[in-house]
Phi, psi and omega in degrees: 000101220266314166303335192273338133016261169304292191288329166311306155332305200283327181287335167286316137012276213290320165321305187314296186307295207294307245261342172283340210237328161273308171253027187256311167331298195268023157248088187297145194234138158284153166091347212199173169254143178322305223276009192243355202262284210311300191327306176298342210270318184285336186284333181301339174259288158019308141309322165268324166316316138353307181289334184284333190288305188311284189353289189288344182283336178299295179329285178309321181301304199286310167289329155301313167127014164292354146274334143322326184279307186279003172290324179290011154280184193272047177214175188271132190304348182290336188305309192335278193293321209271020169259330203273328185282309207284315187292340170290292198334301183290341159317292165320290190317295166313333170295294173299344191292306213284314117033283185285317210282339169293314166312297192285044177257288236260018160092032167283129148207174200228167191295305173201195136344269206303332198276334190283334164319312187284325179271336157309252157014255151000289182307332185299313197270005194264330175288329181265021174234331157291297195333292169335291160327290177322316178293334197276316163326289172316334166253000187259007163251160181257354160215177199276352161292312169292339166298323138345273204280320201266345191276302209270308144336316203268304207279317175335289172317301186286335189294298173292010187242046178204222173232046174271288175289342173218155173292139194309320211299325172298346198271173165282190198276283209275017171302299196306333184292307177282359187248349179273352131280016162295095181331324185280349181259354188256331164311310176243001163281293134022287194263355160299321174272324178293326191258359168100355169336190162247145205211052159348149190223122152275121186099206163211083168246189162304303176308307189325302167283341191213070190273340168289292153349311197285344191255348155234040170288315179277318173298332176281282197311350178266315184281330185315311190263331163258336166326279173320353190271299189292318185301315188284328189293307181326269190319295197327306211257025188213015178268000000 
């Protein structure tokens, strides 16, 4: 589906525009400029939003009768979700591809190759472990409207309740604890580090010190916990 695409691209885009070109003047970032603070944080949303694309396409699959169609073939029902995970992943990417070139228009830059390769890489596998999320989501609504409303309730709060648009240092103090163990801020804290950004810290914990580790730590424990999830509703719903 080539549109849907296009506007996931084009919604990611215009995030870049407004929050660099509107709200980048009124936010002082230490060490940087916003637009170097901001980049890692859309692509770390990019990726958690992502979960919402599975979600409702599963959710639509199920209601078309495309899953019915592939039991009647020669294959193993796990090819279905995990063709469905792996194919969001190669989704993403081309998503992040269009993404960095966007960045570097608007005056993103990162330290060298090897680190950006490395924080690509990290956003990829972080993305294939929501796609699980997505799944589990997707099958566990009866239409493609409540997979919507129930994907986007779910992914907002936490997207915004973390340090992708702003330094932790601003929420309030019983604010700072949940965004600072917030998968999505050890996410962008993480690649933040890896491309040489600015990487505001709240606290001196473990996420603080150590975001990568700490992120991929969220990443085993997401799959760990929605594979098996995703797998059993899928057969529930294929007997």
């Amino acid at each position: 589906i080539p549109e849907l695409a296009i506007f996931a691209i084009l919604q990611s885009i215009m995030f870049v525009l407004l929050f660099v070109f509107v709200f980048g003047g009124a936010i002082p970032i230490t060490g940087g400029d916003y637009t170097n603070f901001l980049m890692p944080g859309i692509f770390a949303q990019t990726i958690v939003f992502a979960a919402a694309t599975t979600a409702i396409g599963m959710t639509d699959d199920v209601n078309k009768g495309i899953i019915d169609r592939f039991r009647s073939l020669p294959m193993a029902r796990s090819a279905v979700i995990m063709g469905r995970t792996f194919s969001d992943v190669i989704y993403n990417a081309g998503i992040l591809v269009v993404l960095m070139v966007t960045g570097f228009l608007v005056g993103w830059r990162v330290e060298g190759i090897p680190t950006l390769i490395a924080g690509f890489l990290l956003l990829l596998v972080f993305a294939y472990a929501m796609a699980w999320l997505g799944v589990w989501l997707g099958l566990m609504v009866p239409t493609v409207e409540v997979a919507n409303q129930v994907a986007f309730t779910a992914i907002f709060p936490i997207t915004f309740l973390s340090n992708v648009f702003v330094p932790p240092e601003t929420l309030p103090s019983w604010l700072r604890p949940v965004a600072e163990w917030n998968p999505i801020s050890t996410l962008t804290a993480s690649i933040r580090e890896l491309w040489g950004n600015p990487n505001p810290i709240s606290g001196s914990g473990l996420p603080g010190e150590h975001p990568v580790l700490v992120t991929l730590v969220w990443i085993a424990i997401i799959v760990a916990v929605f594979t098996p999830l995703g797998v059993r509703r899928y057969q529930s719903i294929s007997r």
